[in-house]
MIRO-106181 format. One record per residue (C-alpha): residue number from 1; residue in three letters; x, y, z. Coordinates in steps of 0.001 Angstrom, whole numbers, plus 524288, in hexadecimal, padded with zeros to 5 digits. Layout:
<nodes>
NUM  ALA  X  Y  Z
...
</nodes>
This chain:
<nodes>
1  UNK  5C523  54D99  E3462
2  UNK  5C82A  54EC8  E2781
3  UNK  5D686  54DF8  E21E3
4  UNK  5DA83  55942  E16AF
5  UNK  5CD28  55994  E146D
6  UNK  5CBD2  54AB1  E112C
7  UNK  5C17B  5428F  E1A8E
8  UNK  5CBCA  536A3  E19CA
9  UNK  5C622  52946  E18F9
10  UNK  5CE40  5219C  E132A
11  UNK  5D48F  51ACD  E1E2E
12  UNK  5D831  51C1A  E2C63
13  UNK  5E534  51CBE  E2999
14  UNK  5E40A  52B4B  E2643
15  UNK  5E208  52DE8  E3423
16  UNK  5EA58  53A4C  E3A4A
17  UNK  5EF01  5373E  E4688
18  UNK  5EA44  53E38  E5200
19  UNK  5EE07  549CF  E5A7C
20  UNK  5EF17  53F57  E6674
21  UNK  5F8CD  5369A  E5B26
22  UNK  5FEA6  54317  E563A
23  UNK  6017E  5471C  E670D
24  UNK  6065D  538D7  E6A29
25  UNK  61016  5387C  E5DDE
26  UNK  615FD  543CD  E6074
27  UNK  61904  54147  E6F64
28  UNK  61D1D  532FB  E6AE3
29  UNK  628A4  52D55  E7328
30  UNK  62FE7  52469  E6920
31  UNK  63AF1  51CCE  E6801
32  UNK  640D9  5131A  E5C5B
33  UNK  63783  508E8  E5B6E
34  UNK  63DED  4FF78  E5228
35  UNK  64A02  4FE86  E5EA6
36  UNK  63B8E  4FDED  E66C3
37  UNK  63D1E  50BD3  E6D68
38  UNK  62FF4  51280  E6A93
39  UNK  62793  51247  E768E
40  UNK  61AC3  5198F  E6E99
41  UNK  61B76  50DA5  E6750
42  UNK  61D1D  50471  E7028
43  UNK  611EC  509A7  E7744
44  UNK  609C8  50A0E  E6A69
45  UNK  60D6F  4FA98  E670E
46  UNK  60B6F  4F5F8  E7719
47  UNK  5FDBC  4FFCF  E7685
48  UNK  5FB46  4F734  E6972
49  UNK  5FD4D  4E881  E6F15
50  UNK  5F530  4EC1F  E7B1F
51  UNK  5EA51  4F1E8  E73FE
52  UNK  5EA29  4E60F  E69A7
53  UNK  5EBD6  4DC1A  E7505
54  UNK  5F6FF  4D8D5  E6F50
55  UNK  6065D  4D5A2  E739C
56  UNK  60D85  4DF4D  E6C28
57  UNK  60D37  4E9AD  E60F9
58  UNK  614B1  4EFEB  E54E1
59  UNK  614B9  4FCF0  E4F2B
60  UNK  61513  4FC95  E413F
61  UNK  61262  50827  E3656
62  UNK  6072C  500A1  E2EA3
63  UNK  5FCBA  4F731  E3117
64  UNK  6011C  4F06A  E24CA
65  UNK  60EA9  4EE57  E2CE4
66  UNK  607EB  4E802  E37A1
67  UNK  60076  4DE28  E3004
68  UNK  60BF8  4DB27  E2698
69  UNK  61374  4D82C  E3294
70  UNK  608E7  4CFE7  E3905
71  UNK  60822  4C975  E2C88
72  UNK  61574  4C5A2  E2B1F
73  UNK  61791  4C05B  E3A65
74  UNK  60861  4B980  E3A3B
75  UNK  60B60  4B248  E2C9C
76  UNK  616DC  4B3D7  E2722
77  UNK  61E13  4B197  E19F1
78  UNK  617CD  4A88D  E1077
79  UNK  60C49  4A563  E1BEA
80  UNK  5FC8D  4A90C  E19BB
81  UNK  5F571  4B516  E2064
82  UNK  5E5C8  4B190  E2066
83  UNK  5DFEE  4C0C7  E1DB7
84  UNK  5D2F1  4C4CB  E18E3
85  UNK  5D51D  4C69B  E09BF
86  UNK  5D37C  4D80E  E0C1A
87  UNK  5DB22  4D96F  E1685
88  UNK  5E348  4E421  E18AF
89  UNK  5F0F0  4DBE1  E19A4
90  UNK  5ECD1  4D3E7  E0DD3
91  UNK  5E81D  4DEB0  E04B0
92  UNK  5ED8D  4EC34  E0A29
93  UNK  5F9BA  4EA0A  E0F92
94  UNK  60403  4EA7D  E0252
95  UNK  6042F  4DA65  E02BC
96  UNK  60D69  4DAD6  E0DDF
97  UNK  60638  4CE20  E140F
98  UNK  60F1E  4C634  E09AE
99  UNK  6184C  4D22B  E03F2
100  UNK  61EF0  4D4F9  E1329
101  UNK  61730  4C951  E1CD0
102  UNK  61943  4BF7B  E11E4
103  UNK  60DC6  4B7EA  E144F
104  UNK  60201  4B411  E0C1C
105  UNK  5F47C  4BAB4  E0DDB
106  UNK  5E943  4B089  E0E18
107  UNK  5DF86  4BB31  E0C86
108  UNK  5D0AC  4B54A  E0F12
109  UNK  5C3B7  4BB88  E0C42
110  UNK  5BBFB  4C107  E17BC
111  UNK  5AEC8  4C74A  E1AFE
112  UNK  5B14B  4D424  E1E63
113  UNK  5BFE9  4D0D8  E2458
114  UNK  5BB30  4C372  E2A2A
115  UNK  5C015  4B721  E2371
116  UNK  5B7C0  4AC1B  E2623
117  UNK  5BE90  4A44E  E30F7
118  UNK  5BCC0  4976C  E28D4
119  UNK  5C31A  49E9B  E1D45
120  UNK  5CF11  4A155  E2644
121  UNK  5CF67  49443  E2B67
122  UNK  5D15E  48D5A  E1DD5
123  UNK  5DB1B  49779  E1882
124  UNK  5E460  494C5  E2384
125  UNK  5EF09  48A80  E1DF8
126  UNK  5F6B1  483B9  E2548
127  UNK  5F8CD  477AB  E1DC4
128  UNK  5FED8  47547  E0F01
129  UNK  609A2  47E46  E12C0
130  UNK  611C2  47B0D  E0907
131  UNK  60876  47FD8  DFFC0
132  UNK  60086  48BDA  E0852
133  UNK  60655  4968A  E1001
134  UNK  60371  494E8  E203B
135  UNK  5F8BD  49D5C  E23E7
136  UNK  5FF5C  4A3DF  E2FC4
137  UNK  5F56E  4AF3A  E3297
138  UNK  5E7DD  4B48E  E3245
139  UNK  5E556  4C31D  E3082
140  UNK  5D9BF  4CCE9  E32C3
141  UNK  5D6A1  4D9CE  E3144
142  UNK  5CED1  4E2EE  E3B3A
143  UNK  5C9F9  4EBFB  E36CB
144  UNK  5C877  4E51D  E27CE
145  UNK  5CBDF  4F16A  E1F19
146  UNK  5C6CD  4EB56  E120C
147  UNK  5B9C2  4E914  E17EC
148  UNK  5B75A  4F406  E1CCD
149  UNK  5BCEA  4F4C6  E2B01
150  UNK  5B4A3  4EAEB  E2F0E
151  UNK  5B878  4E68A  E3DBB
152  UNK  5BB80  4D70D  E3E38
153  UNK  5B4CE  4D256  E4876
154  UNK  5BC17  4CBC7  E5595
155  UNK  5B561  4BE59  E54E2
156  UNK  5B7B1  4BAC7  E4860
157  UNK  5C6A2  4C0B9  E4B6D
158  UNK  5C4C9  4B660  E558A
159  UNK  5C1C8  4AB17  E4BCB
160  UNK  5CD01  4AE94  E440D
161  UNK  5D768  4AE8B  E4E7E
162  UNK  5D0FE  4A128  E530A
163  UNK  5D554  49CC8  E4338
164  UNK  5E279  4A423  E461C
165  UNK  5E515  49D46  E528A
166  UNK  5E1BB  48E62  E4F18
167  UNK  5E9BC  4902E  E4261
168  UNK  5F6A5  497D5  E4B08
169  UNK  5F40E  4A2DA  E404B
170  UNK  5F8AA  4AFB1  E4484
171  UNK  5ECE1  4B87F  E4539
172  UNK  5EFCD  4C6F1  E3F62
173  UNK  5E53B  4D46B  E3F7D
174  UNK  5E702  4DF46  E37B2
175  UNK  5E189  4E6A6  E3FE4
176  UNK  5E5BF  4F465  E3A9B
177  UNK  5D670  4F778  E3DC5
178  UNK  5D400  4EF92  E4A4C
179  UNK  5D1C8  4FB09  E52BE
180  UNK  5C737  4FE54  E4995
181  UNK  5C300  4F125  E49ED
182  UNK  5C25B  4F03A  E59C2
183  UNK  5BC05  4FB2A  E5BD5
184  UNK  5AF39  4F715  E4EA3
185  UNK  5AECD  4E97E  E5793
186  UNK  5AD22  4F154  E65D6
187  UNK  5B836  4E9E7  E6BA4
188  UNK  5C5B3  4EAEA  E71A5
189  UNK  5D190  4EB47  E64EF
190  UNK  5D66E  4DF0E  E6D1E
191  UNK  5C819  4D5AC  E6B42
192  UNK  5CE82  4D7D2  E5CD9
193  UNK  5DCA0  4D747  E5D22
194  UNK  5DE68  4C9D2  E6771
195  UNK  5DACD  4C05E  E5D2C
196  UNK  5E716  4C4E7  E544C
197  UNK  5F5E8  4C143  E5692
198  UNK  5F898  4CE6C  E515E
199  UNK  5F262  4DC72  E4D56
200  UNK  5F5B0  4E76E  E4473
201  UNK  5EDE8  4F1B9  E4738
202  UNK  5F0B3  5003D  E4001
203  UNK  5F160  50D73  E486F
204  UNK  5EFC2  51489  E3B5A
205  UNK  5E330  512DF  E38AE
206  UNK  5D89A  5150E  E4003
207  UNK  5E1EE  516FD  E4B87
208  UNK  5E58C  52341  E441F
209  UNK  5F50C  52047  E4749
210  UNK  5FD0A  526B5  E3DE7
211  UNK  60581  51BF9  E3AF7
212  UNK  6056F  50D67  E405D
213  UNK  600F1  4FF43  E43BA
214  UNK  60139  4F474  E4C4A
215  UNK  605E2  4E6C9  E4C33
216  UNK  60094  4E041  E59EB
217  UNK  60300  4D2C0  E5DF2
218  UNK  60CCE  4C9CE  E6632
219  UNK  617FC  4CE0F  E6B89
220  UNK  6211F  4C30D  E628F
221  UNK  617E6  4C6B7  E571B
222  UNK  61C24  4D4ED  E58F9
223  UNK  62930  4D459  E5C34
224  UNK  6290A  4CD44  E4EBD
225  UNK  6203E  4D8CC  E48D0
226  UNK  628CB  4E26A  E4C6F
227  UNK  6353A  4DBFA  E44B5
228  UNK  62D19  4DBA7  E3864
229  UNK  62922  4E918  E3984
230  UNK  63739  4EE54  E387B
231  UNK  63BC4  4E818  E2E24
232  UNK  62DAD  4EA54  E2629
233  UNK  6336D  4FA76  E29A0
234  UNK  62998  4FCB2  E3428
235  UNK  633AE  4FF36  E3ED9
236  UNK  62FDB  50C7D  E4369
237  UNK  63A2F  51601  E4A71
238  UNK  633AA  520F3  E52CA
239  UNK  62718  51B36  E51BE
240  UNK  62116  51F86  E5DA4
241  UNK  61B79  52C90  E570B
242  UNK  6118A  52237  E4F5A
243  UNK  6100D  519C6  E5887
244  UNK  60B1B  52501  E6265
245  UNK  60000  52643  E59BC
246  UNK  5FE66  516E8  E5873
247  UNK  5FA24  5183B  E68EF
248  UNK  5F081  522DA  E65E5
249  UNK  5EB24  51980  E5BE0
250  UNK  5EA33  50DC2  E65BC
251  UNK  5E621  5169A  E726C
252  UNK  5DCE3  5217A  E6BC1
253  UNK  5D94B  51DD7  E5D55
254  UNK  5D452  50ED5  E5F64
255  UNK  5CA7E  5162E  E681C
256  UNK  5C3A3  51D3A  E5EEE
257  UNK  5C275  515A8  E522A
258  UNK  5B2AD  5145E  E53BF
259  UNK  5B218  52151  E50D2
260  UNK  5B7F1  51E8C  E421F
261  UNK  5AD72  512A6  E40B0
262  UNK  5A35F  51B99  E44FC
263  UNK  5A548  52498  E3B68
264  UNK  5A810  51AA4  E2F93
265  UNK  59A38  515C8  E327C
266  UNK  5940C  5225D  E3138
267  UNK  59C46  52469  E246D
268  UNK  5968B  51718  E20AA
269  UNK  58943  519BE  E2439
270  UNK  589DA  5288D  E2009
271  UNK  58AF9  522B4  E0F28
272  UNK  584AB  51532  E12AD
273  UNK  57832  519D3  E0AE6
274  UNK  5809B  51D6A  DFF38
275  UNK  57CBB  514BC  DF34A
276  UNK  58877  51577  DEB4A
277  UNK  5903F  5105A  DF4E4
278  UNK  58FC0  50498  E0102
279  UNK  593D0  50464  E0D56
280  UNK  59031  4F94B  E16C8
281  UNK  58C98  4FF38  E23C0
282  UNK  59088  4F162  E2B26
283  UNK  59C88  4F180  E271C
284  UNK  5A0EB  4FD81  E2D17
285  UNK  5A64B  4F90D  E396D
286  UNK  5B34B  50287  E3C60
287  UNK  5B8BA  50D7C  E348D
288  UNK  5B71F  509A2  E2517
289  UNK  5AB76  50C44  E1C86
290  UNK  5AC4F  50559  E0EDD
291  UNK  5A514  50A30  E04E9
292  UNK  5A197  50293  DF7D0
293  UNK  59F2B  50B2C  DEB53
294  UNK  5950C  50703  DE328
295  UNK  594CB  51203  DD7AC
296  UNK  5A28B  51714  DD84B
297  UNK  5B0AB  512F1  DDA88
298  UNK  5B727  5160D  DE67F
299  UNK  5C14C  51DF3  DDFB5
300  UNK  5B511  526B9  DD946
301  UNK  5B01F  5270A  DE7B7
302  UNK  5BB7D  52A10  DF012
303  UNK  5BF17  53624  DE542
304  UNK  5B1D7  53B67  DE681
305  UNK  5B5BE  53AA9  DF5C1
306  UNK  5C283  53FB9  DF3EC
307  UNK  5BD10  54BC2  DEF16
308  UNK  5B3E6  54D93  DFA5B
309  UNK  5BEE1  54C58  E0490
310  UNK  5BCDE  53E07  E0A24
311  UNK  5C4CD  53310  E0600
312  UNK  5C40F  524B2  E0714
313  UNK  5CA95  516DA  E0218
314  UNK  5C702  51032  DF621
315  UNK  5C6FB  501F6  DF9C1
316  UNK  5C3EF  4FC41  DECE3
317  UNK  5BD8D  5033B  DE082
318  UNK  5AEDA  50213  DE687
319  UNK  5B385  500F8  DF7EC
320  UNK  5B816  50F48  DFE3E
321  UNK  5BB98  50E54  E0C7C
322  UNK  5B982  51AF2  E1527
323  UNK  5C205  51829  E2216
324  UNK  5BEA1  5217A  E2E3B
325  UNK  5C801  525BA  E372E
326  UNK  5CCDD  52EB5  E41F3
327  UNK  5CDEF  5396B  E3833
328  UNK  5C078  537F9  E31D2
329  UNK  5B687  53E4E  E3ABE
330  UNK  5A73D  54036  E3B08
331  UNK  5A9D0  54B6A  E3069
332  UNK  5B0BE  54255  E27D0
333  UNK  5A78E  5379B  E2760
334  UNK  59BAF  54193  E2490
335  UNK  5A639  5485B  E1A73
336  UNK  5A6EC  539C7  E12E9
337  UNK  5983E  53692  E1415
338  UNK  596DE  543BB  E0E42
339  UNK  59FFB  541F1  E03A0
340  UNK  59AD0  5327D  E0007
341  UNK  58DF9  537CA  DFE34
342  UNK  59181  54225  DF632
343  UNK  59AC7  53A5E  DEBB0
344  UNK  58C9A  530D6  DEA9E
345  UNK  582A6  53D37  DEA14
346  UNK  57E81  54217  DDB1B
</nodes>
């Protein structure tokens, strides 16, 4: 399912939307939404909150919206954020958990995405305040991009919103992935989503919405959400003909996502045997395959690539991610395995 030619892996983000999104734009009833008058996206935000178990929604254009909002409500100006030290809101997201939430990252290292509970427990300050910031929140992220799309498992989720809930820390996912995530851990998006006070979760990925995320939580939470989002410039007008895509995402697209983890396991497996390069076959859980170079950069490799019609992400000058999608089909994945062997064959 090639694109201009290009087998496209270097995110799901460069997903198309599809005939059925295409259809339910187009026929779209809309309204003003900022005055509250678009009933495509009200049903898209109430479709949200029920499917996240959750009181109430937000559209917003960008995942990195969502989280900067969740940020500033759950923390707040001059008050600590506990992350995992390569998260996405801490590393990827233009500083805007201090430049637009204000607050201060406490970033922590993790294996894999998990922080050792003890380590959260002792970085949470509540005392000396005169000298350290409050911590106010706790953060994960499901599916972990930096490592790999790893799913974080629900009982150590659990553990953490135990921490969360003795301290009366506000406990935040990024969970621009967590339909990914759900479906690598065979269980229900809610066994994932109930342990957090709120959820961003991104229609663009994966979901293969053309524009759009979500912001779930509490109805007061919300109501508070929404009030940040206009004057951050994410008050949307006729915003129905996205969000009719956003419902496709939710109703259709969260259905088939172990297809694309199918598929990035056979790429995975397909160069596994490969000696210039590594690939751990464990740690392919959803719809990422990382790839460590061992006797050329990633910029070298990804050119070589280039010029065979399949792209990728450098992550770093040795890591290269290949991302699949709902535009990367059997074809494409044999196209890549194809084309990896070839750059490594004399």
């Amino acid at each position: 399912m090639s694109y201009k030619g290009y087998s496209d892996f270097r995110s799901d983000t460069v997903t198309r939307p599809t005939e059925e999104m295409r259809k339910a734009m187009y026929e779209a009833e809309v309204g003003d939404d900022v005055l509250g008058d678009d009933p495509t996206v009200k049903e898209l935000e109430e479709l949200a909150a029920e499917t996240l178990g959750k009181e109430a929604a937000l559209f917003v254009p960008s995942g990195t919206m969502g989280n900067t909002i969740a940020v500033k409500l759950a923390a707040g100006e001059g008050k600590e954020i506990i992350l995992e030290e390569h998260s996405h809101i801490y590393n990827y997201e233009a500083g805007n958990v201090s430049r637009i939430a204000g607050s201060l990252p406490r970033p922590l290292p993790s294996d894999h995405g998990i922080i050792p509970i003890e380590k959260i427990e002792e970085n949470i300050h509540k005392s000396l305040r005169d000298h350290i910031p409050e911590t106010k929140a706790i953060a994960l992220e499901n599916t972990h991009n930096y490592w790999g799309g790893v799913p974080i498992p629900t009982d150590y989720i659990k553990e953490v919103s135990k921490v969360a809930k003795k301290h009366n820390l506000h406990f935040h996912l990024d969970g621009a992935r967590v339909f990914n995530a759900a479906t690598a851990l065979g269980v229900d998006v809610k066994e994932i989503t109930k342990h957090f006070d709120s959820v961003m979760f991104c229609l663009s990925k994966g979901l293969a919405a053309p524009v759009g995320s979500i912001l779930v939580g509490g109805k007061e939470f919300i109501s508070e959400a929404r009030i940040i989002r206009k004057y951050l410039g994410g008050g949307m007008r006729q915003a129905g003909v996205i969000a009719a895509a956003g419902i496709v995402s939710i109703k259709v697209m969260t259905k088939r996502l172990d297809e694309d983890h199918k598929r990035a396991k056979r790429l995975a497996e397909g160069i596994s045997d490969i000696k210039e390069l590594q690939v751990d076959l464990e740690r392919v859980k959803t719809n990422f395959v990382m790839i460590h170079l061992k006797t050329m950069s990633s910029f070298e490799f990804l050119e070589k690539l280039k010029e065979k019609k399949v792209l990728a992400l450098p992550f770093n000058d040795k890591l290269v991610r290949f991302v699949t999608h709902n535009d990367i089909d059997d074809n494409d994945v044999s196209i890549a395995i194809d084309a990896i062997h070839s750059v490594f064959r004399i």
